[in-house]
MIRO-906490 format. One record per residue: residue number from 1; residue in three letters; x, y, z of N, C-alpha, C in turn. Coordinates in steps of 0.05 Angstrom, whole numbers, plus 32768, in hexadecimal, padded with zeros to 4 digits. Layout:
SITE NUM ala X Y Z X Y Z X Y Z
...
# end
This chain:
SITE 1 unk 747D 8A04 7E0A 7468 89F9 7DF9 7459 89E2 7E07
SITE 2 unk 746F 89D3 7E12 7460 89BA 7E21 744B 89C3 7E39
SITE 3 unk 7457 89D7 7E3F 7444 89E4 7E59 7430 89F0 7E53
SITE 4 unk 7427 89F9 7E42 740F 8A04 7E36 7401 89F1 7E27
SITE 5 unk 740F 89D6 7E1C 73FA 89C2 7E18 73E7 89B8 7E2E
SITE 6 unk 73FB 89B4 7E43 73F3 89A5 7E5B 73DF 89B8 7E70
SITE 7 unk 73DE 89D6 7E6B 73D0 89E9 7E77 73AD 89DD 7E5E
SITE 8 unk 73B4 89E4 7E45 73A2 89D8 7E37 7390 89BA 7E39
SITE 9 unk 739F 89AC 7E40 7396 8991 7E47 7389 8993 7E6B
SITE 10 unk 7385 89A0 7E73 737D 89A9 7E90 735E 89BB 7E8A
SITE 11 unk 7360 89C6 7E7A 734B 89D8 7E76 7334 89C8 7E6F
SITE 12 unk 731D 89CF 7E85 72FF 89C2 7E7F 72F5 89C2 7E5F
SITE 13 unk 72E4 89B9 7E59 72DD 89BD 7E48 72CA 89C6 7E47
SITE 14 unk 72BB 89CF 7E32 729F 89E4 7E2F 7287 89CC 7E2C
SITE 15 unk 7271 89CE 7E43 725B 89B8 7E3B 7247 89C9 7E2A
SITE 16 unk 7236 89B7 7E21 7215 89B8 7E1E 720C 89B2 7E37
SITE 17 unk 71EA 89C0 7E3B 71DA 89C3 7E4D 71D5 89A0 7E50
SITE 18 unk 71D2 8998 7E40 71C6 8975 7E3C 71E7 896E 7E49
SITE 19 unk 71F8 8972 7E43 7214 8966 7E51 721B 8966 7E62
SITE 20 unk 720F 8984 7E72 7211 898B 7E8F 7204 8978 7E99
SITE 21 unk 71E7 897C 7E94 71D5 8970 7E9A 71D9 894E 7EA1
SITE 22 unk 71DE 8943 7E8F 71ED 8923 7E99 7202 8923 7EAA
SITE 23 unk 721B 8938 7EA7 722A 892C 7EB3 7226 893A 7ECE
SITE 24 unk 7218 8948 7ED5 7209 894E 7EF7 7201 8932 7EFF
SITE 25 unk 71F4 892C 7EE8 71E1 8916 7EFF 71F7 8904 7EFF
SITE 26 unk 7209 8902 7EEF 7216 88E6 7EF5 7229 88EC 7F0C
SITE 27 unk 722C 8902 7F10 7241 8909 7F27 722E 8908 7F41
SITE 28 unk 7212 8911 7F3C 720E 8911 7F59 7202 88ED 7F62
SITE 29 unk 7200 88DF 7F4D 71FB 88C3 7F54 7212 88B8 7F59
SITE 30 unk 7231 88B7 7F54 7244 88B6 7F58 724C 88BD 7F75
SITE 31 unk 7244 88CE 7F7C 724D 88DE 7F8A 723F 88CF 7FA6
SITE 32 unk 7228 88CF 7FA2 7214 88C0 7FBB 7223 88A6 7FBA
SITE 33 unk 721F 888F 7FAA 7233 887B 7FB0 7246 887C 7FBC
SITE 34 unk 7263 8887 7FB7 7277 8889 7FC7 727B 889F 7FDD
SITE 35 unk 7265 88B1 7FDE 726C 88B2 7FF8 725B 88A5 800F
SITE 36 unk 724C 889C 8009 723C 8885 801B 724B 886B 8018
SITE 37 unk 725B 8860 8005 7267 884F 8009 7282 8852 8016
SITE 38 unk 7298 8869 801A 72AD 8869 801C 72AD 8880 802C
SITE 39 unk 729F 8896 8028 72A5 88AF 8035 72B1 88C4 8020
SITE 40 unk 72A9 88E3 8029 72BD 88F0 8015 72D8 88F4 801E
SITE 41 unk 72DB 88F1 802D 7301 88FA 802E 730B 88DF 8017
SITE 42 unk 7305 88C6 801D 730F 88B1 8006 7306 88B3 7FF1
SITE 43 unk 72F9 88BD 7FE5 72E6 88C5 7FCD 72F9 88DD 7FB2
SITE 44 unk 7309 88D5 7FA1 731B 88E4 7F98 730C 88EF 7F7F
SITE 45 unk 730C 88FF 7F6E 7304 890D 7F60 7302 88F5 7F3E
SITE 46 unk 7321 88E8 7F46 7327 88D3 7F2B 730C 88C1 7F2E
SITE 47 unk 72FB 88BE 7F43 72EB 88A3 7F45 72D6 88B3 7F42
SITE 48 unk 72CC 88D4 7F47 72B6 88D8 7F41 72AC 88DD 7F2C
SITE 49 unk 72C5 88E6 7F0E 72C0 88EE 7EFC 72BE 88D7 7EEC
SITE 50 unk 72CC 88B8 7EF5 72D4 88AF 7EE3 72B8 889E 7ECF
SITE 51 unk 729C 88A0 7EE2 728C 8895 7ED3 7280 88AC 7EB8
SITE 52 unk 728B 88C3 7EC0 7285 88DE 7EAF 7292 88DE 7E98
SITE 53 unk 72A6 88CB 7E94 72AE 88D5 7E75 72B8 88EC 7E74
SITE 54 unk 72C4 88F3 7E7E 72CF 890D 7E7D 72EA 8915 7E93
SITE 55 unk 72F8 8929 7E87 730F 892B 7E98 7307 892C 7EBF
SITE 56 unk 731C 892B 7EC6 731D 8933 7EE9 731B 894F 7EEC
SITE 57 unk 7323 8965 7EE0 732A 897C 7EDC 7311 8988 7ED7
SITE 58 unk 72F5 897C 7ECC 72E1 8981 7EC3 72D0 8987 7ED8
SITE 59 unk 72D2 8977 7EF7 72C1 896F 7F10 72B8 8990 7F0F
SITE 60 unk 72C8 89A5 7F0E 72C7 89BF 7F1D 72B7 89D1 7F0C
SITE 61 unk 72AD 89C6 7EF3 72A4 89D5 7EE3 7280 89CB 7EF0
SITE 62 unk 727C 89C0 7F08 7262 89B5 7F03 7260 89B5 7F2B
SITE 63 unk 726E 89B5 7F37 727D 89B4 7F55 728B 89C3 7F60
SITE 64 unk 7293 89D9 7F71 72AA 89DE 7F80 72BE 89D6 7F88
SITE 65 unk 72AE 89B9 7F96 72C2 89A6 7FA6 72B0 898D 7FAC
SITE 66 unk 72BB 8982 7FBB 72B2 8961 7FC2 729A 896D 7FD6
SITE 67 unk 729A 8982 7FE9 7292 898C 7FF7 7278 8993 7FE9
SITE 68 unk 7272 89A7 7FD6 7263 89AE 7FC9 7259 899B 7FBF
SITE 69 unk 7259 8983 7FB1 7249 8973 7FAA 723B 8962 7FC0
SITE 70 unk 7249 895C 7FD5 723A 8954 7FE8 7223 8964 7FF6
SITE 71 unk 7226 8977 7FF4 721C 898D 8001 71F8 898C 7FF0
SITE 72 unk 71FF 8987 7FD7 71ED 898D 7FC4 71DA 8970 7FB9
SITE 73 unk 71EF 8956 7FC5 71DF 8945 7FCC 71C5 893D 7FE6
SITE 74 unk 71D7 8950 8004 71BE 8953 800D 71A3 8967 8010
SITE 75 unk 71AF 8981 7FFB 7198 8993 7FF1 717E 897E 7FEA
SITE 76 unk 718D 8969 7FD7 717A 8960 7FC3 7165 894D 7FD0
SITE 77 unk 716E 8945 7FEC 7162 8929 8000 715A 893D 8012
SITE 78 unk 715D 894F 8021 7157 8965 8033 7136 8966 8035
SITE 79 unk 7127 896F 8021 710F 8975 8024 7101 895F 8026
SITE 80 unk 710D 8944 801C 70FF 892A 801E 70FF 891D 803E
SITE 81 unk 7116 8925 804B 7117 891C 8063 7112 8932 8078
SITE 82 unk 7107 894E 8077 7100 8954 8082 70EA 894F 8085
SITE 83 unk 70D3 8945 8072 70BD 8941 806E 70B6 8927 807C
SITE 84 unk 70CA 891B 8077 70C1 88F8 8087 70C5 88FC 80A9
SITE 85 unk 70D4 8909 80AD 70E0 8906 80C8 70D7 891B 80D8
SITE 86 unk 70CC 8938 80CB 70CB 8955 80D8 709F 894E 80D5
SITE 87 unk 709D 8950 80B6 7084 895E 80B4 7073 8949 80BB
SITE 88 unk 7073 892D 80B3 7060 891A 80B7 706E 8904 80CC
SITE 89 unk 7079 8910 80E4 7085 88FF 80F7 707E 8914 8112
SITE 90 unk 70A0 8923 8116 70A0 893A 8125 707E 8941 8138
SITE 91 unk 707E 895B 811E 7069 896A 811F 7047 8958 8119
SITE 92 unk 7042 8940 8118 702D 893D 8116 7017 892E 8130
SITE 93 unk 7026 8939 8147 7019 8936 8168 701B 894B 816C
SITE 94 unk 700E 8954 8183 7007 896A 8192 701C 896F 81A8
SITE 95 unk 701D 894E 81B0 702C 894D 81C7 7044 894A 81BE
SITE 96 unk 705D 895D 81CB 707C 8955 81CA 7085 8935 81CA
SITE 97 unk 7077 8930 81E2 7087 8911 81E7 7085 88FD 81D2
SITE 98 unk 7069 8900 81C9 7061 88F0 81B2 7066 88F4 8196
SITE 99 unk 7072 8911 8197 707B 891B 8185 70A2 8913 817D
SITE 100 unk 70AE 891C 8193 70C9 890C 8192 70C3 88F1 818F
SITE 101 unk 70B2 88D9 8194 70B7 88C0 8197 70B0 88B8 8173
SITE 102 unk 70A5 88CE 8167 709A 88C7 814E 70AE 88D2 8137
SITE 103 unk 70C2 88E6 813C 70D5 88F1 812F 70F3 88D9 8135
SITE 104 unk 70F0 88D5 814E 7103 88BB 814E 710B 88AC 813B
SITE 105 unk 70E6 889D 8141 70E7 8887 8131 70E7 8883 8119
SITE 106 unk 70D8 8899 810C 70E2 88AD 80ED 70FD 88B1 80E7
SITE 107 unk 7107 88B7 80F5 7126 88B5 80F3 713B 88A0 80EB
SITE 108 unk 7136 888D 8100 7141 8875 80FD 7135 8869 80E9
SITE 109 unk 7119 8866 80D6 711E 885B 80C5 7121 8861 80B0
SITE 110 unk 712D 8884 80B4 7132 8898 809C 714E 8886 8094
SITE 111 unk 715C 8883 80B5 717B 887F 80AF 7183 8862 80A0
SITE 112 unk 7172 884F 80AC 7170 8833 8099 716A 8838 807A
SITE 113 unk 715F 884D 8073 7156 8842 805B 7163 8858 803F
SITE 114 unk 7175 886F 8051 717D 8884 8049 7193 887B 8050
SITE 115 unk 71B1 8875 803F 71C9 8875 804D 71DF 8890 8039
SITE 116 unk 71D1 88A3 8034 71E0 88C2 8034 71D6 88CA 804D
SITE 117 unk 71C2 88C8 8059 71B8 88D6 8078 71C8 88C5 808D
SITE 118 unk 71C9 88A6 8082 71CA 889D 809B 71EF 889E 809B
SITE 119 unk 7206 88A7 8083 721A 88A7 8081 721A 88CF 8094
SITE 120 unk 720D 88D7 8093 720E 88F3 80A3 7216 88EC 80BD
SITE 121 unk 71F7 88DE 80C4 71FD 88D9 80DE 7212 88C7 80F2
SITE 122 unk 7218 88B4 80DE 722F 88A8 80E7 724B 88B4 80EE
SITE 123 unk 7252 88C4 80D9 7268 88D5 80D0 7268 88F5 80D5
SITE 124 unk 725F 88F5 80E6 7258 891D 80EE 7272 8929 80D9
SITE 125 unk 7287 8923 80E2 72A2 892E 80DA 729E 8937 80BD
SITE 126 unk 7288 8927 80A7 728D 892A 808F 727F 894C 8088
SITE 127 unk 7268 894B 80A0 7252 8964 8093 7263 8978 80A4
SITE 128 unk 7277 8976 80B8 7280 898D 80BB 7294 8990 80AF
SITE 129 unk 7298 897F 809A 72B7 8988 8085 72A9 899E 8070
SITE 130 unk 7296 898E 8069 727C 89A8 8057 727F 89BC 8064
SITE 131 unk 7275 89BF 807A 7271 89D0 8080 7287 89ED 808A
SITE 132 unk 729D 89DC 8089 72B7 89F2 808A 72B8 89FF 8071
SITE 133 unk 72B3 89E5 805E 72C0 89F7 803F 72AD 8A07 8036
SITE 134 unk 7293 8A01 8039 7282 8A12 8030 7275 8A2D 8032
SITE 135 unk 726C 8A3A 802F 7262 8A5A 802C 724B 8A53 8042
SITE 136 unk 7252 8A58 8057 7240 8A58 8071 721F 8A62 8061
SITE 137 unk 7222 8A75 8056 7209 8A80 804E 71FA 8A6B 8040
SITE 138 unk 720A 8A60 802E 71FC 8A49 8024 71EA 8A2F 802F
SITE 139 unk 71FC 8A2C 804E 71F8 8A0C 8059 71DE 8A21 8063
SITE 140 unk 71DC 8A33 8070 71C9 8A43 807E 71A9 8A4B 8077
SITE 141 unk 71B1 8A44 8056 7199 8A48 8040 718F 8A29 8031
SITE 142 unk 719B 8A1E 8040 7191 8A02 803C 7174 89F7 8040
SITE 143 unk 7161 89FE 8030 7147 89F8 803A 713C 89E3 803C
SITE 144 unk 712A 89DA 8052 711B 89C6 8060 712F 89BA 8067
SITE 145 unk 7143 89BF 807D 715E 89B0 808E 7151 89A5 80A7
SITE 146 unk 7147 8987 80A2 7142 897F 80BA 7147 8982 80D9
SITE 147 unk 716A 8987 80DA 7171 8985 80F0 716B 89A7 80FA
SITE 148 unk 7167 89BA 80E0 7162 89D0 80EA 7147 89D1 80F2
SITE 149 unk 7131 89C3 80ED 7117 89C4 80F0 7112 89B3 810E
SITE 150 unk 7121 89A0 8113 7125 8999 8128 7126 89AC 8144
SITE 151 unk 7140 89BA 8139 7148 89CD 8157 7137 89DE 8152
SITE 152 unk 711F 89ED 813C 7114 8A00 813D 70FA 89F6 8156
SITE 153 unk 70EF 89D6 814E 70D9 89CB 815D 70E2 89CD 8180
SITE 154 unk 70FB 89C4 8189 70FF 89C4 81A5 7105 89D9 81AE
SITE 155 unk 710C 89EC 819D 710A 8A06 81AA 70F0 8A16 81AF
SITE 156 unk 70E2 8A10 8199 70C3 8A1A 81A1 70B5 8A11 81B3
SITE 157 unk 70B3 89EE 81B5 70AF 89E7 81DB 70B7 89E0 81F1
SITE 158 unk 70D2 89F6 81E9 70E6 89F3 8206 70D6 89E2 8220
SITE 159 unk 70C1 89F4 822A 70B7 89F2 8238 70A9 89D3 8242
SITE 160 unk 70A8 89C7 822E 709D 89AF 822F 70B5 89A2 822D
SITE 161 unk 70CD 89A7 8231 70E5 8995 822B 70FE 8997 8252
SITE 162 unk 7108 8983 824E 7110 8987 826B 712B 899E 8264
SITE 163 unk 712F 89A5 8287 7145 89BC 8285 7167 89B4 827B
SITE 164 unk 715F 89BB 8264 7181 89B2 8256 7182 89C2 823F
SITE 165 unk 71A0 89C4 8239 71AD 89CE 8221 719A 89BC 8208
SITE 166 unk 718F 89D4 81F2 717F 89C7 81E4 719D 89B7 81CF
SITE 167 unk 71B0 89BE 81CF 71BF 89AC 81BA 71C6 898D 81C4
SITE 168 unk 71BE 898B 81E4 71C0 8975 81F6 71AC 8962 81F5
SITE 169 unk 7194 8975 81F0 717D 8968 81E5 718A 895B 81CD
SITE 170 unk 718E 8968 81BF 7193 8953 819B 71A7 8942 819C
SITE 171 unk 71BC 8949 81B4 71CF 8935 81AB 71C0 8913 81B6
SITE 172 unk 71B5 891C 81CC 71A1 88FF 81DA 718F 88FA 81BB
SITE 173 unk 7182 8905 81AE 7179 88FC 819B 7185 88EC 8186
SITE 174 unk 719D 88FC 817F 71B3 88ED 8174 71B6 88D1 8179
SITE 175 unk 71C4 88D4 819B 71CD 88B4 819C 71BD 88A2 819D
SITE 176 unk 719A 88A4 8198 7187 8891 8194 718D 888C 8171
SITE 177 unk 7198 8898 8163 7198 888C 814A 71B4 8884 8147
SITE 178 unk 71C0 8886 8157 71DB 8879 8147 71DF 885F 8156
SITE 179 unk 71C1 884E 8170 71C2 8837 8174 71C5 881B 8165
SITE 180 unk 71B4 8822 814B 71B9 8810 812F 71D4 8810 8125
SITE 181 unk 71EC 881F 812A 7205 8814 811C 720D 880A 8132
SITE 182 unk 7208 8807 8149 721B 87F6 815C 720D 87DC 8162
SITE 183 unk 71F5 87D4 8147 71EC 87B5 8150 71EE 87A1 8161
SITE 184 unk 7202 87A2 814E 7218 8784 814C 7220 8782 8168
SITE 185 unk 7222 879A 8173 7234 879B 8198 721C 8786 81AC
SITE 186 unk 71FD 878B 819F 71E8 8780 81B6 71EE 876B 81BD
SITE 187 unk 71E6 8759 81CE 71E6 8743 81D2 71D6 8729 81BD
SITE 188 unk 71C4 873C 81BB 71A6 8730 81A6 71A0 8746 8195
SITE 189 unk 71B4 8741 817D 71B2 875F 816E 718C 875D 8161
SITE 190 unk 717C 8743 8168 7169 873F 815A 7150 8751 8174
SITE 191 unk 715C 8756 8180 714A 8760 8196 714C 8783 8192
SITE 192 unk 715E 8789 817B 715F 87A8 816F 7144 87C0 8169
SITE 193 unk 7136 87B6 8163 7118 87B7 815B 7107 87C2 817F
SITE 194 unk 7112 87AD 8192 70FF 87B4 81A6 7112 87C3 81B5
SITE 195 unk 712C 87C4 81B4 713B 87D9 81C9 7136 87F5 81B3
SITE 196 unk 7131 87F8 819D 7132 8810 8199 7111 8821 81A1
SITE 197 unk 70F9 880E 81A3 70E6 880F 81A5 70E2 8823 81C9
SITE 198 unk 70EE 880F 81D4 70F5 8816 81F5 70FF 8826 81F9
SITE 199 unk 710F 8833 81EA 7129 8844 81EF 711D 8861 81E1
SITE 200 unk 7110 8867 81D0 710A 8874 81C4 70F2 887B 81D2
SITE 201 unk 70E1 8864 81DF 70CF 887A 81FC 70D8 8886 820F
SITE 202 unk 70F1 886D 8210 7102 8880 822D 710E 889B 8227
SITE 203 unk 7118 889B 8213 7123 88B6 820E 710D 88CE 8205
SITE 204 unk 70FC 88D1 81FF 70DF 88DC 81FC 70D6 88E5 8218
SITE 205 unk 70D0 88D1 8221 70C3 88DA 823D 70E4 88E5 824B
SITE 206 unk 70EF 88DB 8249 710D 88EC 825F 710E 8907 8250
SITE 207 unk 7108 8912 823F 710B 892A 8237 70FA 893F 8234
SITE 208 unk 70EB 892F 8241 70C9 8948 8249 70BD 894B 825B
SITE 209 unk 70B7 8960 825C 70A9 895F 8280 7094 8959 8289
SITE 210 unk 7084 8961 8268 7062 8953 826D 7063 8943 8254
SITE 211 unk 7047 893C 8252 7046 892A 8236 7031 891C 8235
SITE 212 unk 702E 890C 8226 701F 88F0 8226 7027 88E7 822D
SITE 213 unk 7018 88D0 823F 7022 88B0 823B 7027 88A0 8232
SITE 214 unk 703D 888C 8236 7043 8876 8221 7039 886E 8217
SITE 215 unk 7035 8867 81F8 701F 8858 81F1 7017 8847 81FA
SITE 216 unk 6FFD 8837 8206 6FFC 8825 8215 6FFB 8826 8233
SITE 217 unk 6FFA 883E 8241 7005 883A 825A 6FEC 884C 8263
SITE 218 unk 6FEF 8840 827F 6FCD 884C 828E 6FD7 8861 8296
SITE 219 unk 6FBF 8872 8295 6FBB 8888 82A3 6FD3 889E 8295
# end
């Protein structure tokens, strides 16, 4: 008898559309908080439901997994930051060089001002835990995926890009944005602003064969 209470006391409960409805959003605002604050592996199910009013046992009636909600938090930011960083950055030069130096910098201040993007990039390990648990087909149908719109652009002007593994290409892209969490290492962390400025031509022009010129620079 006790065991079939306790099977009973486990069992979700039946929502309303209006019930779902709130307690989605409160999970996925929940959800962005601690894992931008803590990460999901530390992120326990007791702390995501607990602003929900509602059992722990409930998360799954609305979630898969911790995986799936993350997943579905960057569905929701995806088309916003492809747009900042891909459509009105990227793609809005002619020229590659000027074109990487403008997705960069789009970038970096996607990552300042976005910290679910900029907890991505810090933490690779987290989006490939998603990415294990999840239905490949799913992560695959992810529409407007920046980083997929990315490798689609350097593949189309190979040609204008120097001879390397295009994933070698991105990872150099990469380590221009993960210069802002290692600040504090500069000498003159206040001089951050002009080394990323410098660095972000250097890496532009080192990755193309032709191009424009520096802004500023003769001939």
């Amino acid at each position: 008898m006790n065991d079939l209470v306790a099977q009973g006391d486990r069992m979700p409960p039946a929502f309303t559309a209006e019930e779902k409805a709130r307690i989605t959003g409160v999970l996925l605002e929940t959800g962005e908080r601690l894992f931008t604050g803590q990460g999901m592996r530390k992120t326990s199910l007791e702390e995501l439901m607990a602003p929900t009013g509602v059992a722990k046992s409930s998360f799954y009636v609305f979630f898969d997994s911790k995986e799936d909600l993350y997943l579905e938090l960057m569905v929701r930011q995806a088309a916003q930051v492809k747009d900042r960083v891909i459509d009105k950055a990227l793609l809005t030069s002619p020229d590659v060089r000027e074109g990487l130096r403008r997705f960069l910098h789009a970038a970096l201040e996607e990552l300042s001002s976005n910290p679910l993007w900029r907890r991505l990039t810090t933490h690779p390990e987290e989006m490939q835990a998603v990415a294990r648990k999840l239905d490949p087909a799913r992560m695959a149908a992810m529409g407007d995926n920046p980083a997929t719109a990315l490798s689609d652009y350097l593949g189309r002007h190979r040609d204008d890009l120097v001879a390397a593994d295009p994933q070698a290409i991105i990872g150099v892209l990469q380590c221009v944005l993960l210069v802002p969490v290692f600040a504090e290492r500069l000498g003159d962390p206040e001089q951050l602003p002009k080394i990323l400025d410098l660095l972000v031509d250097i890496v532009a022009t080192g990755l193309t064969r032709t191009g424009g010129a520096a802004p500023g620079a003769d001939g």
